[in-house]
C-alpha positions as CSV (number, residue, x, y, z in Angstrom):
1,X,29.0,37.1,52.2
2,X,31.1,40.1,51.7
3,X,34.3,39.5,53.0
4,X,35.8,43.4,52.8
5,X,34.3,46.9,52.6
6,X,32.3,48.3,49.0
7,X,31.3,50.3,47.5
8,X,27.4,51.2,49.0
9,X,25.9,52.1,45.1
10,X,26.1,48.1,44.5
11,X,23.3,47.2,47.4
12,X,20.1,45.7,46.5
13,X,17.4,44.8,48.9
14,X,15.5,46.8,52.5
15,X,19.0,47.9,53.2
16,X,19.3,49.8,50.4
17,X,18.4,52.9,51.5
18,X,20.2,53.3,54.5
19,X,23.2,51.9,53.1
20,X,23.5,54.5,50.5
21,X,21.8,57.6,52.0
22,X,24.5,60.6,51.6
23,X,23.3,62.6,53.8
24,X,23.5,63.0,57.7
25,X,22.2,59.7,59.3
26,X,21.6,61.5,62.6
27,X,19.1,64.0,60.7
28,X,17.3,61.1,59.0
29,X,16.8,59.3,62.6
30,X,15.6,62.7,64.2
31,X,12.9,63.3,61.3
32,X,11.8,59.7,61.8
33,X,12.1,59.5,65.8
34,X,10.0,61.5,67.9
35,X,12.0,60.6,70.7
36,X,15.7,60.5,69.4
37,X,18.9,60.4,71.3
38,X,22.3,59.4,71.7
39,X,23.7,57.2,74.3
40,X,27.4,57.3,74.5
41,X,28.9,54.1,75.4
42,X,32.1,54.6,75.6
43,X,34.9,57.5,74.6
44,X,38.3,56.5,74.9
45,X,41.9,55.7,73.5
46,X,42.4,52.8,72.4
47,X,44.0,51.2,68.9
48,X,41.9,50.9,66.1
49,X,41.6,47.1,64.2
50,X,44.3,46.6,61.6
51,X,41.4,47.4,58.6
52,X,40.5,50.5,60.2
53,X,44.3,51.8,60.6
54,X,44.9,51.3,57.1
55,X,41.4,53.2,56.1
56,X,43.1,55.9,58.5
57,X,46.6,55.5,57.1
58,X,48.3,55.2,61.0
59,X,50.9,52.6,62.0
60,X,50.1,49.7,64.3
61,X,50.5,50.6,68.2
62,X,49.1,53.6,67.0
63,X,46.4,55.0,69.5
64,X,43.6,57.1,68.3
65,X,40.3,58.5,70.3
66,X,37.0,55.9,69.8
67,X,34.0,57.1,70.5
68,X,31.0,54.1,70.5
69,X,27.3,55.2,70.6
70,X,24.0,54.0,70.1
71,X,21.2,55.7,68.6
72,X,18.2,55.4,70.0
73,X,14.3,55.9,69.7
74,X,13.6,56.3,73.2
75,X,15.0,53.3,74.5
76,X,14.5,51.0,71.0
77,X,18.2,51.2,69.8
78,X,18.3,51.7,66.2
79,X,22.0,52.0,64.9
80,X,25.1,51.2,66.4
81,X,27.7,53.3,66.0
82,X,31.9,53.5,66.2
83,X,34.1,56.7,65.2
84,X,37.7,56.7,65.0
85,X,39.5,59.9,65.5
86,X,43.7,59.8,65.4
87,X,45.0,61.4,68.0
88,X,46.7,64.1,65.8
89,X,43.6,65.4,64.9
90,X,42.5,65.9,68.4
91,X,45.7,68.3,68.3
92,X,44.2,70.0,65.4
93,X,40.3,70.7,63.5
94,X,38.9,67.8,65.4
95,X,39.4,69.0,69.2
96,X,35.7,70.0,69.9
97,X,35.0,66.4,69.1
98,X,36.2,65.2,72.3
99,X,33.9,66.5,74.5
100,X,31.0,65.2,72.6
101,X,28.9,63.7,75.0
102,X,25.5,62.3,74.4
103,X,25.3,64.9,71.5
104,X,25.6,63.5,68.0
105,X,28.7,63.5,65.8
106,X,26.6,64.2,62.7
107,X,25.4,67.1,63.5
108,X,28.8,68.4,64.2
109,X,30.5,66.9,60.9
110,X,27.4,67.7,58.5
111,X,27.4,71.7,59.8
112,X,30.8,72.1,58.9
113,X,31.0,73.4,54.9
114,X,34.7,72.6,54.7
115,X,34.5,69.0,55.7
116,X,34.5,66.8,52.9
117,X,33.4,63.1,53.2
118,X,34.2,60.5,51.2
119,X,32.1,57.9,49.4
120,X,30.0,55.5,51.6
121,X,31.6,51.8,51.6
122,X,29.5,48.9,53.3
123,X,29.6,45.3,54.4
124,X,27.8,42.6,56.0
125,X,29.0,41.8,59.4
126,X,28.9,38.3,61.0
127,X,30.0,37.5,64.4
128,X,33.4,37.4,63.9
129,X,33.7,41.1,63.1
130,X,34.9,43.3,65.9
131,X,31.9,45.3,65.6
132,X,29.3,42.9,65.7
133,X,30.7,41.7,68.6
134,X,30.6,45.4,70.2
135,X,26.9,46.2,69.1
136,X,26.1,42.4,70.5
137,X,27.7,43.8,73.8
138,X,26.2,47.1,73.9
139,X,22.4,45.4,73.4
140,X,23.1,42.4,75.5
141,X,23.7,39.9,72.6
142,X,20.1,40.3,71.0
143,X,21.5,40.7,67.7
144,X,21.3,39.0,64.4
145,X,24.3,36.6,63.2
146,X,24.7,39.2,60.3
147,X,24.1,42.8,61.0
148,X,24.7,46.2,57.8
149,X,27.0,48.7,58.2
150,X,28.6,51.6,56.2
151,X,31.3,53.6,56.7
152,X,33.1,57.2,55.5
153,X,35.9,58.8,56.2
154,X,35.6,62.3,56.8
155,X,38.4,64.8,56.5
156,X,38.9,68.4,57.9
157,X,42.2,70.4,57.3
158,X,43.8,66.9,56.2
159,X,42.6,65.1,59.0
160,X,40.6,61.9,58.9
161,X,38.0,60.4,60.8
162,X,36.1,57.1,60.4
163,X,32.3,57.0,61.1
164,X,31.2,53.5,61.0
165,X,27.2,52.8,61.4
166,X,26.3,49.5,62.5
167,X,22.2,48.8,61.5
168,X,20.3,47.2,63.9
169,X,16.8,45.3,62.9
170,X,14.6,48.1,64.5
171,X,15.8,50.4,61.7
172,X,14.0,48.7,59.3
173,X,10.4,49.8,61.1
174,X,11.4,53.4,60.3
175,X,10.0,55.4,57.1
């Protein structure tokens, strides 16, 4: 089992393409879902995990804005997903962010020209991961012991944000 975060080229298997798909995830789901939407979960402060501060370069205690969501196909959730936004960035280029709503992040971070995303890294999640245990919350605990995800950091003016999608089995029915 992968124990950290990788590179997503290195993926073999029905993962594969979701894994290591560049472009906006939210415009793939909408292509594939006739009835495609966003259910926010929950958009708050609150402090990061320790991997995800050093991905985001900010100190411990450090408070940033999460924002969880699921993506759904009418009510068949599809991909589980966690963004972390620092708090100075609120102050800055990401400020419309926080007042998201049910309306997707990608669209908002894939319109922009000038924000520049880094490369996709992935890992296998079991249940001892933070985020398995919050996609396992958010679906009442029908999830597989090991679940996909990737993440990026994407940057705007100098300012990071963390997009981490969690894969749930339903994905895999999609085209």
């Amino acid at each position: 089992m992968a124990t950290a975060w990788q590179d997503a080229a290195w993926h073999t298997g029905a993962w594969r393409s979701w894994l290591t798909d560049p472009g906006s995830l939210t415009r793939r789901l909408q292509r594939a879902c006739p009835a495609f939407r966003v259910s926010c979960l929950r958009q708050g402060h609150g402090l990061p995990t320790e991997d995800e501060r050093g991905r985001l370069g900010l100190r411990a205690k450090r408070r940033a804005l999460i924002r969880e969501v699921l993506l759904l196909d009418g009510d068949r959730p599809l991909v589980f997903a966690h963004s972390v936004i620092p708090l100075a960035g609120l102050r800055g280029p990401w400020v419309a962010l926080a007042g998201l709503g049910q309306r997707p992040l990608g669209a908002a971070l894939f319109a922009n020209p000038r924000i520049a995303r880094e490369p996709l890294e992935c890992r296998r999640l079991d249940r001892r991961h933070p985020l398995h245990q919050r996609a396992a919350r958010a679906l009442g605990g029908a999830v597989p012991t090991v679940l996909w995800a990737r993440r990026s950091l994407f940057k705007l003016a100098g300012r990071p944000i963390l997009v981490t999608e969690v894969f749930l089995p339903e994905v895999l029915n999609l085209s």
